[in-house]
C-alpha positions as CSV (number, residue, x, y, z in Angstrom):
1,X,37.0,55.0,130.8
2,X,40.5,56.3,129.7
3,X,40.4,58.4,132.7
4,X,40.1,55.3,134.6
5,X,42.6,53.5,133.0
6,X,45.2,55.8,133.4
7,X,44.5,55.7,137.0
8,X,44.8,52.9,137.8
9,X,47.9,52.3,135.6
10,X,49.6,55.1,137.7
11,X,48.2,53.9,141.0
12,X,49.4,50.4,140.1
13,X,52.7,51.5,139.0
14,X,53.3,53.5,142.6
15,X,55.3,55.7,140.9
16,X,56.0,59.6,142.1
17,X,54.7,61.5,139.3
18,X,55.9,65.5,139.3
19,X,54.3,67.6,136.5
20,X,57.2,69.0,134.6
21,X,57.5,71.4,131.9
22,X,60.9,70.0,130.8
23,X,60.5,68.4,127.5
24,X,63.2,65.8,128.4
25,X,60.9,64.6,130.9
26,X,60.4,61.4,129.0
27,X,59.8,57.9,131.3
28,X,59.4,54.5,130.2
29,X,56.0,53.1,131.4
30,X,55.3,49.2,131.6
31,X,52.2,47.7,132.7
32,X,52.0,45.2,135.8
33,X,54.6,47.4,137.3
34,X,54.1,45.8,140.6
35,X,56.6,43.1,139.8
36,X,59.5,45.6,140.2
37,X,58.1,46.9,143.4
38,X,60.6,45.2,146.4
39,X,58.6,42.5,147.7
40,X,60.5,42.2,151.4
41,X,62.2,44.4,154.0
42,X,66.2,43.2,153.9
43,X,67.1,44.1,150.1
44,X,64.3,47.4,150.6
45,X,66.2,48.8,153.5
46,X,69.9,48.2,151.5
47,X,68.2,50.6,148.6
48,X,66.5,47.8,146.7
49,X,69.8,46.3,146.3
50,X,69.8,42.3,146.0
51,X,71.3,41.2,143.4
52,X,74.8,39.7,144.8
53,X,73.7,39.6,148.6
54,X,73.7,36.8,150.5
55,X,71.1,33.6,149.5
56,X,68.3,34.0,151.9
57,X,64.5,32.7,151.4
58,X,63.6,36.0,149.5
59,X,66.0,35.8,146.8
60,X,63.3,34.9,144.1
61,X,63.0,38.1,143.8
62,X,66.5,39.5,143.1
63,X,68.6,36.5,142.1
64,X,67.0,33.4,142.5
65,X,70.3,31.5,141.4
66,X,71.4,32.5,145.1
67,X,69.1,29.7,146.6
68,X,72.3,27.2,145.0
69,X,74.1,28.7,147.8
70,X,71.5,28.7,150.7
71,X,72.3,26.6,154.0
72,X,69.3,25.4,155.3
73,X,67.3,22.8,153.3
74,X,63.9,24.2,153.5
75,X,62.2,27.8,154.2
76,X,59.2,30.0,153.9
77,X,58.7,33.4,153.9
78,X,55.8,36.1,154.4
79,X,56.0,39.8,153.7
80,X,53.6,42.8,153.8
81,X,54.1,46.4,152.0
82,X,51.7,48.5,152.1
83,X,52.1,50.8,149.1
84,X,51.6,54.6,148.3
85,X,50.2,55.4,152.0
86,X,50.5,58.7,151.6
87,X,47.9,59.0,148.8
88,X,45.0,55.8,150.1
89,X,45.5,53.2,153.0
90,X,44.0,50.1,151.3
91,X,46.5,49.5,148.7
92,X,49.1,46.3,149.4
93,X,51.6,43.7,148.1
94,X,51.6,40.3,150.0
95,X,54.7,37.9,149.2
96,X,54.6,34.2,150.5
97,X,57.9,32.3,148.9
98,X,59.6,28.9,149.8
99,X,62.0,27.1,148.5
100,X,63.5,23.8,149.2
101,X,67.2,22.4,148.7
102,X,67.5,18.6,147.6
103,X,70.9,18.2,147.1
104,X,74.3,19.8,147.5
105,X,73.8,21.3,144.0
106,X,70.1,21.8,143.0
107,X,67.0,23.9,144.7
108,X,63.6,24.5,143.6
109,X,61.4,27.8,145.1
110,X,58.6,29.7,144.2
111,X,56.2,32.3,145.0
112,X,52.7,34.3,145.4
113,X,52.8,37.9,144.9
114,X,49.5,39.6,145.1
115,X,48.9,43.1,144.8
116,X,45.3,44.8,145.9
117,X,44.6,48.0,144.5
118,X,42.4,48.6,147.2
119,X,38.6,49.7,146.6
120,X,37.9,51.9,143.9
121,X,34.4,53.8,143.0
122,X,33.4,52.8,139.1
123,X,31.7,55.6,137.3
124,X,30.6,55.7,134.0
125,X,31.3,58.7,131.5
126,X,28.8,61.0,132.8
127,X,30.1,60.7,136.2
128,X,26.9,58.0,137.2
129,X,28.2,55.4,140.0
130,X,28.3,52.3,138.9
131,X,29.2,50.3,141.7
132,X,32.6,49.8,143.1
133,X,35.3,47.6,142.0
134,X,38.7,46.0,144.0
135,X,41.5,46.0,140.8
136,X,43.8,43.5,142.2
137,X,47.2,41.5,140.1
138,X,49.1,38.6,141.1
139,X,52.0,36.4,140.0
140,X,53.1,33.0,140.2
141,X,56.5,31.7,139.4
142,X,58.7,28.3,140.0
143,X,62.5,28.2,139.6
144,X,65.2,25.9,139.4
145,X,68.8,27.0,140.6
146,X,72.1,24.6,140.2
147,X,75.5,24.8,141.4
148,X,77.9,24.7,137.9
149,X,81.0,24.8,140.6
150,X,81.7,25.4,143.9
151,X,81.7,29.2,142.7
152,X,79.1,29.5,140.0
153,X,75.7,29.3,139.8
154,X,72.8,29.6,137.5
155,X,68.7,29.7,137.5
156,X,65.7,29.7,135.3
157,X,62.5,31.0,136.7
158,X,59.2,31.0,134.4
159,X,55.9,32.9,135.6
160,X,52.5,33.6,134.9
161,X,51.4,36.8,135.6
162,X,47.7,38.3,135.8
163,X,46.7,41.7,135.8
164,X,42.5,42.5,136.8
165,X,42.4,46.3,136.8
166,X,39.1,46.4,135.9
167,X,37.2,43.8,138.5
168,X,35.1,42.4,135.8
169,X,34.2,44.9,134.2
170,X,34.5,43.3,131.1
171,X,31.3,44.8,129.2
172,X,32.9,48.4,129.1
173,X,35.5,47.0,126.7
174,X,37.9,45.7,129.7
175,X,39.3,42.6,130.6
176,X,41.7,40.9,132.9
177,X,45.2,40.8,131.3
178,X,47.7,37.4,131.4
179,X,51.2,37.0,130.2
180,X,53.6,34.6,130.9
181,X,57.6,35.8,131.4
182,X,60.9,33.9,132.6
183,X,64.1,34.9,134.8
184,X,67.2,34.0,133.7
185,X,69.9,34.5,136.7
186,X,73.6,33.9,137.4
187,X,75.6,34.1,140.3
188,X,78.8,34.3,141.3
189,X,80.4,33.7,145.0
190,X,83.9,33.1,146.5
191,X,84.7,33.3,150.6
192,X,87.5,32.9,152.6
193,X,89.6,35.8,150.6
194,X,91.7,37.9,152.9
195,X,91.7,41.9,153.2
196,X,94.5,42.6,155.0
197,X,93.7,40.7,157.9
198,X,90.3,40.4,157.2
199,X,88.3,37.1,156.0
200,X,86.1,38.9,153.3
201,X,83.5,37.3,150.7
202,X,82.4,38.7,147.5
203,X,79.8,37.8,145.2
204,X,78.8,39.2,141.8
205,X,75.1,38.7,140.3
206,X,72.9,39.7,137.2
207,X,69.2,38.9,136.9
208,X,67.2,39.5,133.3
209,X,63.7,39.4,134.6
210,X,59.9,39.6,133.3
211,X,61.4,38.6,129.8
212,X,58.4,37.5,128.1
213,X,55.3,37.9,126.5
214,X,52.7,41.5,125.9
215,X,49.8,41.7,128.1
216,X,46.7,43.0,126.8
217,X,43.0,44.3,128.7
218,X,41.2,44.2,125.9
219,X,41.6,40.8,123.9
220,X,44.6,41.3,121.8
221,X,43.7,44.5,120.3
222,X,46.2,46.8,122.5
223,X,49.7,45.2,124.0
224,X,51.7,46.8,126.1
225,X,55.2,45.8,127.5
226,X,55.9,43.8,130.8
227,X,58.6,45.6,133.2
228,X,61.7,43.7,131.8
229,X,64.8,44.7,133.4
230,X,68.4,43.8,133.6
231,X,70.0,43.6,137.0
232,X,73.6,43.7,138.1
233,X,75.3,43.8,141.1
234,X,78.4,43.0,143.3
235,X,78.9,43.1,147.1
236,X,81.6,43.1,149.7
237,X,81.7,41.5,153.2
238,X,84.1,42.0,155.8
239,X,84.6,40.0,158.8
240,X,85.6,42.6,161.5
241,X,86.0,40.1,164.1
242,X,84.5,36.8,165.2
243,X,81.1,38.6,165.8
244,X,81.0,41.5,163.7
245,X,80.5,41.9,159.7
246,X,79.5,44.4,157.3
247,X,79.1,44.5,154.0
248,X,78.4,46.7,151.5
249,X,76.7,46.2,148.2
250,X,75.6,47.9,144.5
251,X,73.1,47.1,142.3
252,X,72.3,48.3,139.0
253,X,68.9,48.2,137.1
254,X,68.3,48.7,132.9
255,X,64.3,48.8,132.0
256,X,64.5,46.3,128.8
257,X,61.7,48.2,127.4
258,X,61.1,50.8,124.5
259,X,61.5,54.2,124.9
260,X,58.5,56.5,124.0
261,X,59.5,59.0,121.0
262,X,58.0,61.4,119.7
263,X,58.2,60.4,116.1
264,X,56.8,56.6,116.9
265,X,53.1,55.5,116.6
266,X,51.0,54.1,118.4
267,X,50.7,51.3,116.4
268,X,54.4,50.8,115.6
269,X,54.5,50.6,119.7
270,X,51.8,48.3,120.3
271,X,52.8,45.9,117.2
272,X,56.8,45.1,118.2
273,X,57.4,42.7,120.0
274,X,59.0,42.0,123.2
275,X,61.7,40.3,121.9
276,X,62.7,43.0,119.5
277,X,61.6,45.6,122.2
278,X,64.2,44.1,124.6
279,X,67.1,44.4,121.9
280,X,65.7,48.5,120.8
281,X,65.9,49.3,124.2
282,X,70.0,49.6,124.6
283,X,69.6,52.2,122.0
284,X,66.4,53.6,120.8
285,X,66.5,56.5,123.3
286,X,65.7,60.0,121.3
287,X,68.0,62.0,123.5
288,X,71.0,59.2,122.5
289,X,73.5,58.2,124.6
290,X,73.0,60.7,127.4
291,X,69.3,59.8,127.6
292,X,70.3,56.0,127.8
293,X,72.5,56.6,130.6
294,X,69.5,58.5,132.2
295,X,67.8,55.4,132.1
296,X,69.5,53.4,134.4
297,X,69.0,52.7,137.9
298,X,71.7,52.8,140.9
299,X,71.2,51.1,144.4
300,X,73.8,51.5,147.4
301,X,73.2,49.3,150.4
302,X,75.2,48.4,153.7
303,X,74.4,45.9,156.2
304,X,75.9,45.3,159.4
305,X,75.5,41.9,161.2
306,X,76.1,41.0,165.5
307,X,76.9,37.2,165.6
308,X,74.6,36.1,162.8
309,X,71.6,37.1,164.4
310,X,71.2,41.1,164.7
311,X,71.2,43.3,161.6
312,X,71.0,47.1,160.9
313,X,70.8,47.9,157.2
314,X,70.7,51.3,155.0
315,X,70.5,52.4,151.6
316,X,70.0,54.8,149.2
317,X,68.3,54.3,145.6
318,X,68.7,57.0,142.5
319,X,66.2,57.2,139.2
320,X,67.4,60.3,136.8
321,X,64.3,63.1,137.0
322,X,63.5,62.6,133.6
323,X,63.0,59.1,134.0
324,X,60.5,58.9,137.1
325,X,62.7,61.0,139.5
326,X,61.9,58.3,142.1
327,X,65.0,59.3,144.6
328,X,65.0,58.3,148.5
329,X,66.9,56.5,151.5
330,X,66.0,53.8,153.5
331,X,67.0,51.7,156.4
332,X,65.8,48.8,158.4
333,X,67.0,46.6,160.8
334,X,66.3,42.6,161.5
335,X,67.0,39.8,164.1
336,X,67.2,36.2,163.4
337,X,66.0,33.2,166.1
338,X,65.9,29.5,165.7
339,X,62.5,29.9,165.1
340,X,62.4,32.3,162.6
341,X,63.9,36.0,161.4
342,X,61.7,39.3,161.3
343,X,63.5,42.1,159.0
344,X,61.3,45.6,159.0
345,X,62.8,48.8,156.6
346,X,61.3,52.3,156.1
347,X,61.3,54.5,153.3
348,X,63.0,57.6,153.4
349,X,62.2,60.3,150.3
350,X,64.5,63.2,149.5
351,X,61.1,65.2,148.1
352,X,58.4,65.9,151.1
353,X,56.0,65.2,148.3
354,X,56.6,62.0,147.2
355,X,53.5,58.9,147.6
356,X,56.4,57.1,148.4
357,X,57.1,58.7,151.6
358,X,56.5,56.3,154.8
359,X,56.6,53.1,153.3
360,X,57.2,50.1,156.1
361,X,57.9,47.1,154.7
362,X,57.7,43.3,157.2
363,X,59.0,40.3,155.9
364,X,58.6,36.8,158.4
365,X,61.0,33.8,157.7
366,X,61.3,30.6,158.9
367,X,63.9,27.8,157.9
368,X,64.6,24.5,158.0
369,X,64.4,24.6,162.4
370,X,61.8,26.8,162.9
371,X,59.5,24.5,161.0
372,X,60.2,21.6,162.9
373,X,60.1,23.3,165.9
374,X,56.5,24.3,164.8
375,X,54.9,20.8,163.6
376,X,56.7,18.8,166.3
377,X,59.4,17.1,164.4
């Protein structure tokens, strides 16, 4: 059974995991990890950087107080990863989001994130098969974003999140886990700033996300921490001319979440609370200050964009090697139609050996025209 648990835990979190003999080696794990996994293919191919970019139909994900900015009054969105094909082929996270504008200042959106596990053979300690099981998690969230001026902007995005690693299991000790967490998201945008001769925008963003309650599989007796994290980032766009534009943006992610020590037990771990774990986390780190910087997260991102409607985008994201050593470049590219936009991005690792290697990401979206164009109106 703990065998299985820690599988699935380490499947779910899609994670590269390197054995190392270095005793610094010291990660911070979460469970329901798949809520920081980059749901869609523009902010993936710009180095999971999203934070400050601009609004588009995804930005539930990184800043939902962007969707105060968005043009059009209405979109959807669908987008596909599937995850860790280097290691299995049946294991996916689906994204459908929408959001919809009804006034100058205020939007509401939401979103579905479901992530299959794929299908997973159940045995029991002695190694008899007991059937086979399909260890799935989803989320649900709603949020509300408002202008405060024509520069600032703020949201608030509560969710409910459900974790089934076990398929039913239930009898073996085992249960489905929920928890329920908020966003809470600024943003910050000003255009028409000159460069030189350039037009130029720039936008600055934080997100504090997944802050909320412990999720437990087994009926309150074991809780472990949701992926809280802390998001900032600030971006750059340059008009070149009256068809070309690049920007470049950076994003950097904070885990608000305990540190494992050596000296801590298990149940000092499993009784804090999320609250107070959020607050020990800027400085509960054995190693100090240099194991606190270790923990954070850096994101680099460019995009390029022809006349509004042709994109090529690449990135580069860095976790420290003590801390998950998850390291790689990606890139994508997208075009955008009246109908709709289709962004793709690709996974690039700097170790041969990583699950994360080959990872495609597509992302459909439709706005305000395309969906009248579809239903006729």
């Amino acid at each position: 059974m703990n065998r299985i648990k820690s599988l699935l835990l380490a499947l779910s979190a899609g994670i590269a995991i390197y054995a190392q003999s270095d005793a610094d080696y010291n990660p911070i794990t979460t469970v329901a990890p798949f809520l920081s996994i980059s749901p869609e293919s523009r902010g993936s191919a710009m180095g999971d950087a999203g934070a400050a970019t601009s609004a588009d139909v995804y930005s539930q994900y990184w800043n939902p107080a962007k969707y105060a900015f968005i043009e059009d009054q209405f979109g959807l969105g669908l987008a596909y990863t599937p995850w860790l094909r280097e290691l299995v082929n049946d294991i996916g996270l689906v994204d459908v989001v929408g959001y919809y504008r009804f006034d100058d200042n205020q939007t509401i959106s939401g979103s579905l994130r479901y992530f299959s596990l794929g299908e997973i053979q159940w045995t029991d300690e002695s190694g008899v098969n007991q059937g086979k099981i399909m260890p799935n998690e989803f989320s649900i969230d709603l949020a509300y974003s408002r202008k405060f001026s024509d520069h600032w902007s703020g949201a608030v995005s509560p969710r409910f999140i459900r974790s089934d690693l076990y398929s039913g299991y239930g009898d073996d000790g085992a249960y489905p886990g929920n928890a329920f967490a908020v966003d809470i998201a600024a943003f910050y945008n000003r255009d028409n700033v000159y460069i030189g001769d350039y037009q130029s925008r720039y936008a600055f963003g934080m997100n504090l996300s997944n802050i909320g309650s412990k999720l437990s599989y087994d009926k309150g007796d074991t809780h472990y921490f949701l992926p809280a994290n802390m998001k900032l980032g600030a971006s750059l766009e340059l008009d070149i001319d009256d068809y070309n534009s690049i920007m470049g943006t950076v994003d950097v992610n904070k885990l608000m979440v305990p540190t494992p020590s050596e000296g801590a037990t298990s149940d000092e771990y499993n009784d804090m609370g999320s609250l107070e774990g959020i607050f020990k986390s800027f400085g509960d780190a054995p190693g100090g200050f240099e194991e606190e910087l270790q923990e954070i997260m850096f994101s680099l991102g460019v995009e390029y964009t022809y006349d509004d409607s042709f994109f090529v985008r690449g990135g580069y994201f860095y976790e420290h090697e003590n801390k998950g050593n998850r390291e790689f470049f990606s890139v994508g590219a997208g075009f955008k139609m009246n109908v709709f936009a289709l962004d793709v991005s690709y996974l690039v690792p700097t170790s041969a050996t990583s699950p994360l290697a080959n990872t495609l990401r597509f992302s459909l979206s439709f706005g305000v025209d395309g969906l009248a164009n579809i239903f006729g109106q």
